[in-house]
N, C-alpha and C positions, 0 to 999 in steps of 0.2 A: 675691766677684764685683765687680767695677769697674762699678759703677752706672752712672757716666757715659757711658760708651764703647755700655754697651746701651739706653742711652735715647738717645742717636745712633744706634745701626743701627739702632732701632726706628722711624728716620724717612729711613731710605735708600732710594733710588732703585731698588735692587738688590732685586728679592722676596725672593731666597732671605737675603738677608743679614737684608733686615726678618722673615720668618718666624721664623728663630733667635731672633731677638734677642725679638718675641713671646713665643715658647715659653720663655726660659729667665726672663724676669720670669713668665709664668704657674706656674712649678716654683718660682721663689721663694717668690712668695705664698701657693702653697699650703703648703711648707713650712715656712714661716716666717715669720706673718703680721704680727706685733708687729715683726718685723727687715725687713720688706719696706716696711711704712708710716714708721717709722724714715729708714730710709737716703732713701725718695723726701723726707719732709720736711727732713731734712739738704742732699741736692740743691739743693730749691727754696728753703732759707735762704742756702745758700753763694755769696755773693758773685763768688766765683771762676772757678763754674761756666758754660759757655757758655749763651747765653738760652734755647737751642733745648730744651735737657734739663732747665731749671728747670721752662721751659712744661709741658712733657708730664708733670716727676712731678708739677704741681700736677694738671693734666688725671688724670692714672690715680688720684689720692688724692681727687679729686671724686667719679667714678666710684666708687668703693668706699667710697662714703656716700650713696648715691643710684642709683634708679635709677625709669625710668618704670612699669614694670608695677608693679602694687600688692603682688602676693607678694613678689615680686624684692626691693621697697624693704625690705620688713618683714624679711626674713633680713638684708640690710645693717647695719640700723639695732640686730637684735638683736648680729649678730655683732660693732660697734663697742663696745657695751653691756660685752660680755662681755670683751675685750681687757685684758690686764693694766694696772693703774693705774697704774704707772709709766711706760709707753711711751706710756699715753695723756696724763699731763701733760708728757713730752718733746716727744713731736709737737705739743702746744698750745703749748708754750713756741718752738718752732722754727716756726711759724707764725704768733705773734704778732711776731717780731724780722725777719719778712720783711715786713710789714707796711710797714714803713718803708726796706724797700729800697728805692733811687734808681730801681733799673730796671723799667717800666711794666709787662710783660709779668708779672715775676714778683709785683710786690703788687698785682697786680689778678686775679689766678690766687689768688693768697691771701684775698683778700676772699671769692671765694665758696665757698674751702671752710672758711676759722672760719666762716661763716654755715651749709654745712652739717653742721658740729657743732654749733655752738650750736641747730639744728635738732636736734638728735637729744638733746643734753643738757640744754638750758633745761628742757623738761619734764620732764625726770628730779630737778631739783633740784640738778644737778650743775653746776660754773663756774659759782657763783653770782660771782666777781668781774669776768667775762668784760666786760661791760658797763661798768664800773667802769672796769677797765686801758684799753678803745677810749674812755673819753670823758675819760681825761688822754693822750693819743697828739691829742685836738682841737687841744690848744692848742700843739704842737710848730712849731718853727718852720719847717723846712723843708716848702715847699707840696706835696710829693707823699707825705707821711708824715699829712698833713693830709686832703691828696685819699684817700687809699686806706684810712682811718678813717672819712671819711663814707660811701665806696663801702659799706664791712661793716656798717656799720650799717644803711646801705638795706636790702642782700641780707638779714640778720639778720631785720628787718622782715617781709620776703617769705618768708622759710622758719617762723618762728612764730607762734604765735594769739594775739591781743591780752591774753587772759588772763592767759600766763607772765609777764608780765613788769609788777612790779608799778608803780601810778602815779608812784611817785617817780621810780622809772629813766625811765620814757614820758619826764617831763617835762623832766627833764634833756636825755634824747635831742633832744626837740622844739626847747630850746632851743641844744643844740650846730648841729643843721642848720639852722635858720630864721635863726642867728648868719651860718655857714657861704653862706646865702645872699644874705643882706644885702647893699645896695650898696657898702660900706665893702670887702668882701672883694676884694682886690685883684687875686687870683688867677684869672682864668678858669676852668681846672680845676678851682680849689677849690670853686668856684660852683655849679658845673656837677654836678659828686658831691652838692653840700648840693642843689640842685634835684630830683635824680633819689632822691636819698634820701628827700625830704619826701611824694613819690610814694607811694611803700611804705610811709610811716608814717604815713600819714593816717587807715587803718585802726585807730592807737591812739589818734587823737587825741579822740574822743568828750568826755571830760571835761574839753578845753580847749578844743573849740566850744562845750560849755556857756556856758563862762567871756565875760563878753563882750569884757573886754580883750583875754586873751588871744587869744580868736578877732578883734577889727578888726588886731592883729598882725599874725598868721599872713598874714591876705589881703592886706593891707598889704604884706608880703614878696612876695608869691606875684605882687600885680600889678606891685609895680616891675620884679619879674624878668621879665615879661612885655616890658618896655620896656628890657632890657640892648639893649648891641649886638651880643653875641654871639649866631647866630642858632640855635646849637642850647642855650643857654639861654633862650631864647623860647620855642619849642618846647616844650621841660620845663618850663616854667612854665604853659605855655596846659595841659599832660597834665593837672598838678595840678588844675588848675580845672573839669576836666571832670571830673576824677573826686569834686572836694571837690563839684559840680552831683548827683551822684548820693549822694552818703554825705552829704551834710548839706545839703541842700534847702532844708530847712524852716529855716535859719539863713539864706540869700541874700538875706532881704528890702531890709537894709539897702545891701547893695555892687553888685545887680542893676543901675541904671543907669550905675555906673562902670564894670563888667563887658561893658555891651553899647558903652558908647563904644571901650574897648580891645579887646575883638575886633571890633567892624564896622569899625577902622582897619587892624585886623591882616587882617583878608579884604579890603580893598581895596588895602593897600598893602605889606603883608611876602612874604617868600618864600614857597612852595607848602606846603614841611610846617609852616609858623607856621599859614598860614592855614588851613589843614585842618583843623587840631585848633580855630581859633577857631570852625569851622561847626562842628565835633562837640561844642562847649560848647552850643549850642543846641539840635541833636539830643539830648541827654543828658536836657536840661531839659522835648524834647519827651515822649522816653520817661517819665520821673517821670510828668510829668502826666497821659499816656495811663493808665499804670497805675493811677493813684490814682483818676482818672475814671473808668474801668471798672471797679476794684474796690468803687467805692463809689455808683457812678448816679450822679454828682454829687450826691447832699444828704449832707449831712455831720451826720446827727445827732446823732452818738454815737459809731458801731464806727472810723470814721476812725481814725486814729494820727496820721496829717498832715492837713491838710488841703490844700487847691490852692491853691497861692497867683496861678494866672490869670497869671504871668510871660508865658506868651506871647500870651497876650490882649490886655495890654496893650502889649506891644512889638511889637504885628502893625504898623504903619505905618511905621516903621523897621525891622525886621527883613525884612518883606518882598520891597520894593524892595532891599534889599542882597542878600538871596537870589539875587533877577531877577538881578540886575548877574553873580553869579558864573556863574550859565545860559550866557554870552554868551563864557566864558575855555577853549572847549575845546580838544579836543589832536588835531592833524591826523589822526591813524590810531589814537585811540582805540576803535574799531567792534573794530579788530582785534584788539586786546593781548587776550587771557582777562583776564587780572589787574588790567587798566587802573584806575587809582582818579586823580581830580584833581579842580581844585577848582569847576569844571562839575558832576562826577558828585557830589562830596559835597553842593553848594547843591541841586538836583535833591532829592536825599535828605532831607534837612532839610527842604525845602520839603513834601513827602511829609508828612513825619512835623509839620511845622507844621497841615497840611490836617487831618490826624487828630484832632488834638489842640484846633482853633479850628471844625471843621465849615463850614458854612456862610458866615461871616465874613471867610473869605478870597477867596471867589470875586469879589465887585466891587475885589481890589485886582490881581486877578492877570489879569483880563480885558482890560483895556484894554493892558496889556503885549503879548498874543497877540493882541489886532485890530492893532496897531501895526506887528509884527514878520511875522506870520506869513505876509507877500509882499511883502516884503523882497527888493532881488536878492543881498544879503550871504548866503551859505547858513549862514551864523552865524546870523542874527539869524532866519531858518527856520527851523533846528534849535530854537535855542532858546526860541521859540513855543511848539513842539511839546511840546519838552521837559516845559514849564512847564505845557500843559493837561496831558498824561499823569499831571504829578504830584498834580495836587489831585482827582485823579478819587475817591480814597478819602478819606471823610470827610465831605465835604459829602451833603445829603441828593437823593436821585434829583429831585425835583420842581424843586431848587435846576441841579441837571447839566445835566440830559435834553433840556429847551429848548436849552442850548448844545450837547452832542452833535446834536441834532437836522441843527442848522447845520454841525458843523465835520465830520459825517460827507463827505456829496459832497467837501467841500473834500480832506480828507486821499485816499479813495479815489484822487482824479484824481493828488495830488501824489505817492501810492505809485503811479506808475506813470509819472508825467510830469515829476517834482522832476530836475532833472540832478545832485543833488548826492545820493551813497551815504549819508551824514551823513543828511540829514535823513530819503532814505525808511529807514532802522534805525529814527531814534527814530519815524515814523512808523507803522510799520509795530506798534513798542511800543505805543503809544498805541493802538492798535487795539485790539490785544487787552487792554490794561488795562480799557477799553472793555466788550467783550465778558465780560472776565471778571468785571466790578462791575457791568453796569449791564443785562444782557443775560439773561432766563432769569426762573422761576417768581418771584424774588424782586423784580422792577418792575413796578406795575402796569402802566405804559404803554409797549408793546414799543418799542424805537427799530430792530429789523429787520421788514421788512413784505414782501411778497410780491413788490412795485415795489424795493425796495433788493437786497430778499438773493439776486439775480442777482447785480448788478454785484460785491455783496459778494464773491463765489465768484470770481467769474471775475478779483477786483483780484489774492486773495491766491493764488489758482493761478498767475497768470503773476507774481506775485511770489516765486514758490517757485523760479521760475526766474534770477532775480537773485543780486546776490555773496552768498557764502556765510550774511557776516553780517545779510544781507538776510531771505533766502529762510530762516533759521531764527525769525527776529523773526518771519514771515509764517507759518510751521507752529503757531508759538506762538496767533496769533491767532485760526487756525481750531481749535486744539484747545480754548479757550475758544468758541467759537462755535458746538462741536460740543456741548459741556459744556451750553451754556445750555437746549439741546433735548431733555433728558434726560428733563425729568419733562412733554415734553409731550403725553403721552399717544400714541395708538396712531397718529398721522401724524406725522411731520417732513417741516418744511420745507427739510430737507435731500435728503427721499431720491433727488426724482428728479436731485441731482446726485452720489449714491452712489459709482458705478461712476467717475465722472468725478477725483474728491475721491482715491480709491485708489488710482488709474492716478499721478496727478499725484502722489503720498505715494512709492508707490514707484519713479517717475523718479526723483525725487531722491534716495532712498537707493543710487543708482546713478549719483550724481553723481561723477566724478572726481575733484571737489574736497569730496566729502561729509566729510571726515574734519574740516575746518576750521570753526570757529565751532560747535562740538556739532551739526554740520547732520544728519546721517547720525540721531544719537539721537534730537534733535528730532523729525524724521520720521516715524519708528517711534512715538516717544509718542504724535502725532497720530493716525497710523493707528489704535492701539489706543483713543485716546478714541472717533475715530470710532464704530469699531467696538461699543465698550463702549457708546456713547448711541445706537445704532441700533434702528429698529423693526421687528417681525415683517414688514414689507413690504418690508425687505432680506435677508431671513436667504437665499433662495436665493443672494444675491451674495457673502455671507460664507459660507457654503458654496464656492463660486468661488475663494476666496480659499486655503481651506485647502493643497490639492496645490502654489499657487503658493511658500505661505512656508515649504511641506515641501522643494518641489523646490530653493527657499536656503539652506534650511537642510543640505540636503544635500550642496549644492555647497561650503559649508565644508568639509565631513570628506574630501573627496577630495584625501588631503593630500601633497605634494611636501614634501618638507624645508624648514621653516622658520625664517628666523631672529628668536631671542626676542621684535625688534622686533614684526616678523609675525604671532609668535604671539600676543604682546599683545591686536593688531588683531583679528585673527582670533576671540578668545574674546571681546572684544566683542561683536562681530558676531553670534556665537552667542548669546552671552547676550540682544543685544534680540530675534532671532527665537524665541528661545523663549519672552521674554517676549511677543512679537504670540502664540506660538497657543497660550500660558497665557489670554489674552481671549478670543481667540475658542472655543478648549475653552467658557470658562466661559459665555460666549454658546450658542453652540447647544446646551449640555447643559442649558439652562435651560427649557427646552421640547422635550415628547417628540416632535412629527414631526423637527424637526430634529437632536433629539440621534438618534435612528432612524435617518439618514442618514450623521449624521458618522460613526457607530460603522464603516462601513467602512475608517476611517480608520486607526483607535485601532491598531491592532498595528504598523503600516509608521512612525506618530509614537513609538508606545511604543518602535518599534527605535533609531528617531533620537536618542530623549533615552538610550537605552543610550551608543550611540556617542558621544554629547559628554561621557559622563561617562567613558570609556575614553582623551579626550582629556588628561583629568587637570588641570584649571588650577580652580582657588577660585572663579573669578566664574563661570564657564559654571557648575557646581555650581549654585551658588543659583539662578542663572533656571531651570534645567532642574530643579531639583527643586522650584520652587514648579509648574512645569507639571504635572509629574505629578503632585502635589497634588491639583490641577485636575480632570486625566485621571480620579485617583482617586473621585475626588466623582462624577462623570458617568459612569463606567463600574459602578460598587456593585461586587459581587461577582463579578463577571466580572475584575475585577482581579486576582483572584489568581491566573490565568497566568501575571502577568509577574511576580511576586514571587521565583521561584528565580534569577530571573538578578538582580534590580533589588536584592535584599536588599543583596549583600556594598556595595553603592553606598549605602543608608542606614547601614550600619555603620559606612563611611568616614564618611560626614556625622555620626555623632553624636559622633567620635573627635577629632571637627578643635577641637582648644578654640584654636588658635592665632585663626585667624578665625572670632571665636565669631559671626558672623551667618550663618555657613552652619550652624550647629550649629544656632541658634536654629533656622532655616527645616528644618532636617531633624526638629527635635523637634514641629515643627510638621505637616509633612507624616507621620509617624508619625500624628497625632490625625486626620489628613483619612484615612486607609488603614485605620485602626482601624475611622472611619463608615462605609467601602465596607464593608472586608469582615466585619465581624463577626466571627462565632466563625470563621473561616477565616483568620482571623489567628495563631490558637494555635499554629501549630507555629513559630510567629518568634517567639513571646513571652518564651522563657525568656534570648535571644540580645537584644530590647529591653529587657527589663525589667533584667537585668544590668547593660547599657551605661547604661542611664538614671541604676544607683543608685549607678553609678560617678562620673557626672558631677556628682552631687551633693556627694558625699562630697570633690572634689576642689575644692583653693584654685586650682588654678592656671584655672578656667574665668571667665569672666566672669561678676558676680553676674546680668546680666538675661537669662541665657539660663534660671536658676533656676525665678521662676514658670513658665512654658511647661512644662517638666519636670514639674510637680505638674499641672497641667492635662491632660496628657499619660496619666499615671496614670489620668485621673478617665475619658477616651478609651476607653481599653482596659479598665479594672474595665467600662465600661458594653456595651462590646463582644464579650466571653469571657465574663461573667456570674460564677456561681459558681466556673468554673475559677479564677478572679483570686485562690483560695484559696490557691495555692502560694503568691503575692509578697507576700501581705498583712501578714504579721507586718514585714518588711521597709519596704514605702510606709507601714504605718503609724506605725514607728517612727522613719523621714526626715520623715512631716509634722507628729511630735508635736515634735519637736523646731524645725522653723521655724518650726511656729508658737507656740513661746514666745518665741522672737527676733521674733515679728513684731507680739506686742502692746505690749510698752515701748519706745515709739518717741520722743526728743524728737530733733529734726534741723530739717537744712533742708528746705525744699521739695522738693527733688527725692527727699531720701530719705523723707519720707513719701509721695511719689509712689511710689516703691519698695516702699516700703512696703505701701501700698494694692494691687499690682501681686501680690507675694506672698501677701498674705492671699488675695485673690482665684484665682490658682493654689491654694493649700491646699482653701478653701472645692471648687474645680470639681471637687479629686480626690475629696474625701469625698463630694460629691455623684454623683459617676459611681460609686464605689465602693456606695455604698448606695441606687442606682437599680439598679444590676448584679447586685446580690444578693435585692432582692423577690422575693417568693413563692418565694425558692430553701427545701430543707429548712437551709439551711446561712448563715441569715440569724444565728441567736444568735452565731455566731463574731461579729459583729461589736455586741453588748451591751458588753462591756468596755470599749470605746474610747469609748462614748458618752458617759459623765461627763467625758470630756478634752472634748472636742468644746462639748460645751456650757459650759465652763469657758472656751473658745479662743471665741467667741458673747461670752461675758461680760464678757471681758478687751477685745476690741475693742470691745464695745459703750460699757463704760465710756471707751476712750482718747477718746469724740465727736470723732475723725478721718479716719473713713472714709467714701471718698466712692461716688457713688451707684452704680455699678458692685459697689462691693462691698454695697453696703446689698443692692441685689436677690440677689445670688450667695447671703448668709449667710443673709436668710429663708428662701431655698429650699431650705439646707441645714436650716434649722430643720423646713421642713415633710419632705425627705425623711426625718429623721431618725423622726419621726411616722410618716411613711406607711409606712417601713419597720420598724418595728419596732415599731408597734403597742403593745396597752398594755405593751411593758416598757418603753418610750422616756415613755410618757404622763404616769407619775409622777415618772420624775427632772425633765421640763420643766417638772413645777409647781412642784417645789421649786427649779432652775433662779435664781437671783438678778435677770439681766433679763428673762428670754424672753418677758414678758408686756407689759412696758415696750417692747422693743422692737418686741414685733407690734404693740404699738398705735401708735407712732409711723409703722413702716411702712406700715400702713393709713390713715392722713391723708396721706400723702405726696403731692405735687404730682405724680411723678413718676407716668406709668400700668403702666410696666415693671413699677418695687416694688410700687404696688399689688396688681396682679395677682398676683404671687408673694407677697406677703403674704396675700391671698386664700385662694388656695388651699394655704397653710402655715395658716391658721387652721381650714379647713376637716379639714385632714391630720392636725390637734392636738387636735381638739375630737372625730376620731372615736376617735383615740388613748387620750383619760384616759375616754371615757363606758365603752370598751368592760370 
């Protein structure tokens, strides 16, 4: 077959010609898979060939070394693995010789796929010369054989872990691109590749920021190329520095004030992407420090690893006012862009994240900026008054604010209603709610809404909801912070008597014409539902009122005329927030029996509703509508199980969906709320859940975090069917004997011991539901057997000292149910048990009163266990 001619129609205009020509490379590959990787890298080496069919066979030979989903990748990478030896060093030798083709397309297509081999082979120990051959192609003369050597070594970087590759090579590498970037380098491009490579390998460089030489080099490079004239060498110079600000921190002492003289020139005087990245070198440096300070209180006695080195403390007098200056550069119709980023919004941000990080200390430098500006006739120098209060509102302390909120409230009020300019009432109207949302509610002592304000308050942001889109969404935002703050104040708000007023005005505007722009429409609804959700028994007849109105919209959805996909889009929106409003309000009125006694005339004409959106068949309706009936579930008990013959085949679908596994998750979830309703009237769905469940486990292709919920899930239903739970048990017990030995030897990163702790915790809720479900049954000894694992899986986590407190309470309770169920057989193996004693006793000093508690009465459960 004539490779070239079908990697041309596979980019023709003509469908039917591109189908073919798909189809008959997909019969190749399958047939002939060493001969199909072959001929594309022949392609993409051959000089002769047109650029268009080089491009794509490097494109389709990337692809078939890669891919995003994580099963996907792993068949890839095995099936490269396995590829006969020979074809695999012909395609490496035919991709190292294009390497240095002239033409841009084709060795820059090359670069990322030796990178994704050496992805796939560095770890294996295989092309150990690989590295070797790209770093004598450095010293070549022609500058795009040059350039597209440093490209692979970037990518190279980016696709392995600093480990494979041992220090000699790092340093070699280090030195070919920091060469590659050097002033001397005459080439642009070649620059430019050594720049963007230094990027990616900064990650190995650990042992040469050691070095001190070597590290005043490296910066030495990094900031003259700050200072090229090329301006997207600028740019990949300033990337480096924010990222060398987060990976080696604790090394900036010495170049920090040459760092801020080069970027506060580059924020005031270079182009927009130089300058962005020089305020995200700050930002970066805020983050560090935020974290370090929080992780450590500020005192450093010991556990630190870094300590602070107070960079922005002491660069607040300069760094500040440079911040202010960039408030002042915004962009005409920024309100409206979604995606809008410049270098107004990033000084904002930084300034934000400055506040955070210096508390207090910023507030006398940023005041005088905002009395100067903030009546202004420039609406520049308004907005960005505004701007600059909203931002430091986090960080400093409320007694430092509140005096100034006190002041700048009337002010803004009048201005969100009387500013001529859209600009500033947006950020106005932000500033609000930032407002509201830090400084407003049980956590200040001294309210800054009083009974004389929180009128005009109501009545600013109500005819504010009537303003431009991007307006009147800022304005929903603020009152749902406003609604928020009134939550825990007991059995009055100062909201209610403008209740009915606040919902009228929430759902005009979701009836806006122009609701679809600026997230206005969603906004809306979220407000409505805070409202709702922070209301007090002195409104519940109005939300009652409420219920027929978001049935009778939600209905008017399903009355459906042919729609096209755009439409339907809209449309499952729209369903999805009304079912998320009477997901709230279900959970509201079922919280209390006069009013949930009322609502229930409801329940069958909603329960037919959320049939119908699920008949509609689209993913996102799904989840809102099955966390409502969740809801429905909870507040109705056992009377639910009416609706179960028709609702089932609709959790079936939901437990089957691993494509979009957050509806999976939310169905594995609403399974454990249906289980709480109906009890043992769940049995005759059990053998149809409990199947699907062990399927889902058993399967790679689902997402690992829909996992614990699955074992949670188990614990639901053992606690719900009781001793029936006999049929599945050999089954759940032997999917959670198995996670949980995957789930004690854990070293990773943070997120996977978060994972971690997330599983154990699922495992622990099943056994716990399982052996709460089976007390007092005759048919408790079926589960003695398991119990020496159990206490071994107790032991194993106990020793790893990384579980955090969620699971600390789950596992006691497993310890005590394990006791209380099973009496003295359980009594004797927990004293011989390795920690069980150790750990009851730390759980009973715990700070914590959750563990406490449950350690209580697992001590109580264990000590009636071994006496009897």
């Amino acid at each position: 077959m004539e490779v070239t001619q079908v990697l041309f129609n596979a980019q023709s205009i003509d469908g039917t010609v591109r189908k073919n020509a798909e189809e008959s490379l997909k019969q190749f590959q399958e047939q002939n898979l060493p001969g199909f990787l072959l001929s594309l890298s022949g392609e993409l080496a051959n000089e002769e060939k047109p650029i268009e069919t080089r491009k794509l066979a490097g494109l389709i030979l990337k692809n078939s070394l890669d891919a995003k989903e994580q099963h996907r990748k792993f068949e890839l990478v095995q099936r490269w693995l396995s590829l006969d030896a020979t074809a695999k060093s012909q395609i490496k030798a035919c991709l190292l010789q294009t390497l240095s083709s002239p033409v841009f397309d084709a060795h820059s297509t090359t670069s990322q796929v030796i990178a994704k081999v050496a992805g796939i082979e560095l770890p294996q120990k295989q092309w150990p010369e690989l590295i070797g051959s790209l770093l004598s192609n450095v010293h070549q003369i022609p500058a795009y054989a040059k350039q597209a050597t440093l490209e692979t070594l970037g990518y190279l970087c980016e696709e392995v872990s600093p480990d494979v590759i041992d220090q000699d090579q790092v340093n070699k590498i280090l030195t070919a691109v920091v060469q590659g970037m050097s002033a001397s380098e005459g080439n642009i491009d070649v620059r430019l590749a050594a720049t963007r490579a230094l990027y990616n390998a900064l990650g190995f460089a650990q042992a040469n920021f050691s070095n001190d030489m070597e590290r005043d080099y490296i910066m030495r490079v990094v900031c003259e190329a700050t200072l090229s004239p090329e301006v997207r060498i600028r740019q990949a110079a300033f990337e480096c520095l924010v990222s060398i600000s987060s990976t080696y921190y604790e090394k900036l002492t010495p170049y920090i004030q040459d760092i801020f003289n080069i970027t506060a020139k580059a924020v005031r005087e270079d182009e927009e992407p130089v300058a962005l990245q020089a305020i995200e070198f700050w930002s970066s440096i805020c983050d560090e420090e935020i974290d370090i300070l929080e992780e450590y209180g500020g005192d450093f006695t010991g556990d630190s690893d870094i300590p602070c080195f107070y960079f922005i403390k002491q660069a607040l007098p300069a760094l500040v006012p440079m911040l202010l200056e960039t408030l002042l550069k915004q962009e005409e119709d920024q309100d409206q862009d979604e995606g809008a980023w410049n270098i107004a919004m990033a000084g904002g941000t930084c300034l934000g994240l400055v506040a955070r990080t210096v508390g207090d200390d910023i507030v006398p430098l940023v005041v005088p900026f905002i009395e100067e500006n903030i009546s202004k006739p420039d609406w520049r120098q308004r907005e960005a008054a505004t701007y600059a209060f909203g931002s430091i509102l986090e960080g400093p302390s409320p007694e430092k604010l509140i005096p100034l909120v006190n002041v700048a409230l009337t002010f803004m009020l009048s201005a969100l209603t009387k500013d001529p300019n859209s600009h500033v009432k947006d950020t106005t109207a932000w500033t609000l709610g930032r407002i509201f949302e830090l400084l407003h509610g049980s956590v200040v002592d001294s309210p800054i809404i009083s009974q004389a304000n929180c009128q005009q308050i109501i009545t600013v942001l109500l005819q504010s909801m009537k303003d431009t889109p991007n307006v009147a969404e800022k304005a929903c935002g603020a009152l749902y912070f406003l609604a928020q703050g009134y939550e825990e104040m007991g059995p009055s708000s100062p909201l209610t008597p403008f209740f009915q007023e606040i919902v009228q005005s929430l759902l005009t505007v979701t009836h806006r014409e122009d609701a679809g722009e600026s997230r206005l429409r969603t906004a809306a609804y979220e407000t409505l539902n805070e409202v709702v959700r922070c209301s007090t028994d002195e409104t519940a007849p109005l939300v009652l009122q409420l219920v027929p109105v978001i049935m009778m919209e939600l209905h008017n959805t399903l009355e459906g005329q042919k729609l096209s996909s755009d439409e339907r889009e809209k449309q499952s929106e729209l369903q999805g927030l009304l079912c998320g409003c009477l997901q709230v309000i279900i959970q509201k009125l079922g919280a209390s029996e006069p009013t949930k006694y009322v609502f229930m005339q409801y329940a069958d004409q909603i329960m037919g509703l959320f049939l119908r959106v699920f008949a509609c068949r689209s993913a996102t309706v799904h989840e809102e509508a099955m966390l409502a009936i969740g809801a429905l579930a909870y507040a109705t008990g056992e009377d639910f199980a009416k609706y179960m013959p028709e609702f089932y085949r609709y959790l079936e679908m939901g437990l089957q969906n691993f494509e979009e596994y957050q509806v999976c998750a939310v169905t594995v979830g609403v399974v454990g709320d249906i289980s709480r309703a109906l009890e043992e009237k769940i049995v005759p769905y059990c053998d149809g859940i409990m199947t699907q469940l062990l399927k889902n486990l058993s399967s790679n292709q689902l997402h690992r975090s829909v996992k614990p919920p699955i074992f949670s899930c188990f614990g639901d239903i053992a606690l719900a069917v009781g001793e029936y739970f006999e049929k599945y048990l050999m089954w759940a017990m032997s999917a959670l004997q198995s996670a949980a030995e995957l789930s004690t030897h854990i070293a990773g990163d943070d997120e996977l011991v978060e994972y971690t702790n997330s599983l154990r915790n699922g495992i622990l809720e099943a056994y716990s539901g399982i052996f709460q479900g089976f007390k007092n049954s005759p048919k408790t000894q079926l589960l003695i057997p398991y119990a020496p694992h159990i206490l071994q899986f107790l032991d194993g986590i106990y020793m790893e000292k990384d579980m955090d407190d969620v699971v600390m309470k789950t596992a006691i309770g497993v310890l005590g149910d394990l006791a209380d169920t099973l009496g003295s057989h359980a009594g004797s193996m927990i004293q011989q048990s390795v920690s069980s004693k150790d750990f009851l006793n730390e759980c009973l000093s715990s700070e914590d009163l959750m563990i406490k508690e449950s350690a209580e009465w697992a001590k109580l459960a264990i000590s009636r266990a071994i006496s009897v």
